[in-house]
Structures are given as structure tokens and as C-alpha cells.
N, C-alpha and C positions, 0 to 999 in steps of 0.2 A: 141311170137316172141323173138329172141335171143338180139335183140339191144333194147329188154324195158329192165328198169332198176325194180332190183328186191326189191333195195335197194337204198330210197335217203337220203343223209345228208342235210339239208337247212340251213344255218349259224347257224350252230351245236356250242355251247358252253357248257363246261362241267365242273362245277368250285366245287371246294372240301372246305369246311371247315374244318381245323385241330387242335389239339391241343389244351388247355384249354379252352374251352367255344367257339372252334371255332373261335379262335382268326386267326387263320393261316390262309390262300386262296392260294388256288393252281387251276390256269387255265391250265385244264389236255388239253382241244380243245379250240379253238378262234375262232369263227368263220368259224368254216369250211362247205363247200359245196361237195359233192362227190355222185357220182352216178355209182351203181355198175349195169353191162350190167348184164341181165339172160345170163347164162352159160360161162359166162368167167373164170378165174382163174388171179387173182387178189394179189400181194403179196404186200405188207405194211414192208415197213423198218424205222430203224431209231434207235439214241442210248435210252439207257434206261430211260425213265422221259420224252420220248416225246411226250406219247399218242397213244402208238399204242392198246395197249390193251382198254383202256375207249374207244378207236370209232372201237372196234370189240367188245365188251358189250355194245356198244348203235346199234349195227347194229343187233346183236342176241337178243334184246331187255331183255337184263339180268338188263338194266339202263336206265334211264331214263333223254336229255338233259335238264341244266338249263336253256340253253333260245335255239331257233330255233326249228327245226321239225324233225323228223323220219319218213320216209314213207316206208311201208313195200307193195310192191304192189301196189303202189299209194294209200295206205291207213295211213294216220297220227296215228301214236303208241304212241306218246311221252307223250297224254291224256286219255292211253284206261286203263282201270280197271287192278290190278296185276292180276285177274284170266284169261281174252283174252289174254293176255301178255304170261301169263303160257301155253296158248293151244297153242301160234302162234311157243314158243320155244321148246314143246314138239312135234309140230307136221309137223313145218316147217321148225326148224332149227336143225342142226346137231353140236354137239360142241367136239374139241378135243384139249386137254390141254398138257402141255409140261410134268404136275406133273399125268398125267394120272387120275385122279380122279376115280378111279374105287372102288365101294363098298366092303371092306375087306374083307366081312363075303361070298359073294354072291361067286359061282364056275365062269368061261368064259361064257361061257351057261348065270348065270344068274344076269348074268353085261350087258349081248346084250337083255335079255328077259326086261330090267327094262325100259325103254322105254314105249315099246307095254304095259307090265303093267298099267303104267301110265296113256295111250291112248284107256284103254278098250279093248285092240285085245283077242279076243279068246286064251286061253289055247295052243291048236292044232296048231292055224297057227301061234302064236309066236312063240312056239319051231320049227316050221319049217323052218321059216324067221332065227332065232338063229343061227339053224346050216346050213343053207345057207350061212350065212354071216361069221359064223366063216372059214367054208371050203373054201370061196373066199380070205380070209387074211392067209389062211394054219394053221389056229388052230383048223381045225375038230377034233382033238386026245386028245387033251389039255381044252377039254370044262368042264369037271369037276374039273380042276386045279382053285385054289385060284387064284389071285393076287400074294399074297406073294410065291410062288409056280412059275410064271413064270417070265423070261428076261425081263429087262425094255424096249425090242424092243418085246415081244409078247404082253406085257401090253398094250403099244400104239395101237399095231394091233387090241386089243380088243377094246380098246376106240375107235378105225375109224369103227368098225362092229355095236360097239352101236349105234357110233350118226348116223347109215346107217340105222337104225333099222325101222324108221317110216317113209320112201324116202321122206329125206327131199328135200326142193327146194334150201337151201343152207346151205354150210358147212363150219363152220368156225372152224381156226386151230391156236393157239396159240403157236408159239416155237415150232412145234411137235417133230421137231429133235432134240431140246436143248439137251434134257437128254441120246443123243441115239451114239453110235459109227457112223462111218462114212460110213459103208457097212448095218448097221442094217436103220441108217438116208435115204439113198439110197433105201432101200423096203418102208417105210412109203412113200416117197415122191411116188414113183412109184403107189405108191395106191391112193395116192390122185393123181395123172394127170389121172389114170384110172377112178375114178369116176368123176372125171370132161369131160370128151370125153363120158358119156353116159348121160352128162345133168346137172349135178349138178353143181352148179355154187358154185365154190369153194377161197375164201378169207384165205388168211396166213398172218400170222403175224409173223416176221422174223428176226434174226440179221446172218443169211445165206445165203451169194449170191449167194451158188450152187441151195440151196432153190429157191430163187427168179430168177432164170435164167429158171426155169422151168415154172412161171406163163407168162402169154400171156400178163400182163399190170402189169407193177409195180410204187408203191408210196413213196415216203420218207419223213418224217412228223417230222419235230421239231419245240420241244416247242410250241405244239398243233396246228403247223401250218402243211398245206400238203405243203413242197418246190420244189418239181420237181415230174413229172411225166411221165413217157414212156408207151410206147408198146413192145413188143419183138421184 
């Protein structure tokens, strides 16, 4: 059902030790609570140093909080082994970065194939998933192109085909626009309201309010607190 949540925070804290001997503390969350509905689109604001990234790394279970709960499914993550951890983020979550993180060495083709590798898929049906997915984001032509070989608005296109690669149940997006011109930011966004309208339940992370006027519920979080939140 669309109104269970896919994703819950329970007085989430996320506290950093830094600098010599961990001398430093830094409370990235405080206590936060949040529950993200399946298949919503979800945007998260706020200026830089508030937290928006450590509670979309604790919600892609890339982290782990120091005190409260994670619930993935109504299942608590925040004590599960790094290797469930590894299959929940290889196989249920989708991740897209602002820095694109795409593998240098690998062509398009097999930047979206490295997923399905990871997850065991057949030979055959990853390169057909591959180039499904490239031709839905318009990079059928470009699938033997480098990274360094394509526009940092085809880059991104390739990183929303990968983390589409294994259909996750949710997609998290970091900045995706940060790095991107303002009509190239306009396709990625478009891509992600399209795979959210076919189910995926899609979380941004954002200092764009053209961005976040696109999600259906948005958040603004300082100093790891969430302080207001809306609906569209």
C-alpha cells in the first residue's frame, strides 16, 4: 500500500567524532523522527552543515545511526550485519550523486551493467536491462562512451539508468542538479518525477526550489533538526 512507509527514522541521532583523537563532536541529526510514505517524492532542503545528506546515508543504509532506529520496511537496519546492508542497498535502493560517481574505466553500457553484476543477473538479461535503460534516458548511441567522453548532463543520465538497474523500491538523489545547467537540470528532474509516477518512491536532497516544487512533500532540516514540513 502506498501510505506504508518504506522508510522510518525513530529519534535518529548521528554524532561524528573529528579531529585529533576525536576530540571534535559534531551532531550531524538530533533526534529526528520521519517516515517516508512508499511511492511519494519526497525533497529535503536546507543550507549546508544541516544534515541533509547523513539522513539520506542513513535512510540508503550507506550508515549507520549512533543512537535510535532505521527501519527499512518495518525491519530495524541500524543492527543488521554490513553484508544485509550491502544486499538491501544493491538490491533495493537506488543512489544518484551530484559528483556522478561513475566508474572511469567502465563504457555507459557498463556503468548501468555494474549493479546487475553485483546482484548475480545473467550476462544476457543485464545487457538488455543496460540498454533499456540507457535508451529511456536517450543514451542508446553513447553506451560505449567513457564517462570522460560524455556532458556532465549525460553522466547524470547514466547514474539515474544505473541506480534504475536492479528496480529499486527507492531512489535516493543527492544535488542531482547541483553540477548540471538549468535546461540539462530540467531532463534529470523530469526523469526522476517519471520514475516516481511508475512507483518508485523517490527522496532528493536539495538546495533547488525548482527541484523541490516538483516533489509532492517537502522537508527543511537545520542543524539536524527537520523544522517545517509541507505537502505540495
Amino acid at each position: 500500500m502506498r501510505d506504508e512507509a518504506i522508510v522510518e527514522l525513530l529519534g535518529v541521532w548521528k554524532i561524528y567524532h573529528m579531529g585529533r583523537r576525536g576530540r571534535i563532536t559534531v551532531e550531524a541529526l538530533r533526534g529526528v523522527d520521519l517516515a517516508v510514505r512508499r511511492g511519494e517524492f519526497l525533497a529535503v532542503m536546507g543550507p549546508s552543515g544541516s544534515g541533509k545528506s547523513t539522513l539520506l546515508h542513513l535512510m540508503g543504509c550507506l550508515d549507520r545511526p549512533t543512537e535510535g532506529k532505521v527501519l527499512f520496511e518495518g525491519t530495524d537496519v541500524s543492527t543488521m550485519r554490513s553484508a544485509a546492508l550491502a544486499r538491501i542497498r544493491n538490491r533495493r535502493v537506488g543512489f544518484v550523486f551530484q559528483s556522478f560517481n561513475l566508474s572511469p574505466n567502465l563504457t555507459a553500457l557498463g556503468n548501468v551493467e555494474l549493479p546487475m553484476v553485483f546482484a548475480g543477473v545473467p550476462r544476457r538479461e543485464r545487457l538488455a536491462r543496460a540498454r533499456e535503460l540507457l535508451s529511456r534516458v536517450g543514451l542508446r548511441e553513447r553506451e560505449r562512451h567513457l564517462p570522460a567522453e560524455l556532458s556532465g548532463g549525460e553522466q547524470q543520465r547514466v547514474a539515474i539508468a544505473r541506480a534504475l538497474a536492479n528496480f529499486p523500491d527507492l531512489l535516493l538523489a543527492d544535488e542531482p542538479t547541483g553540477n548540471l545547467d538549468s535546461e540539462t537540470g530540467h531532463g534529470v528532474l523530469s526523469l526522476l518525477s517519471e520514475t516516481n509516477v511508475e512507483g518508485v518512491t523517490v527522496v532528493v536532497v536539495t538546495h533547488d526550489p525548482e527541484v523541490a516544487t516538483a516533489a509532492k512533500r517537502r522537508l527543511r532540516i537545520r542543524d539536524g533538526h527537520i523544522v517545517e514540513a509541507s505537502d505540495a
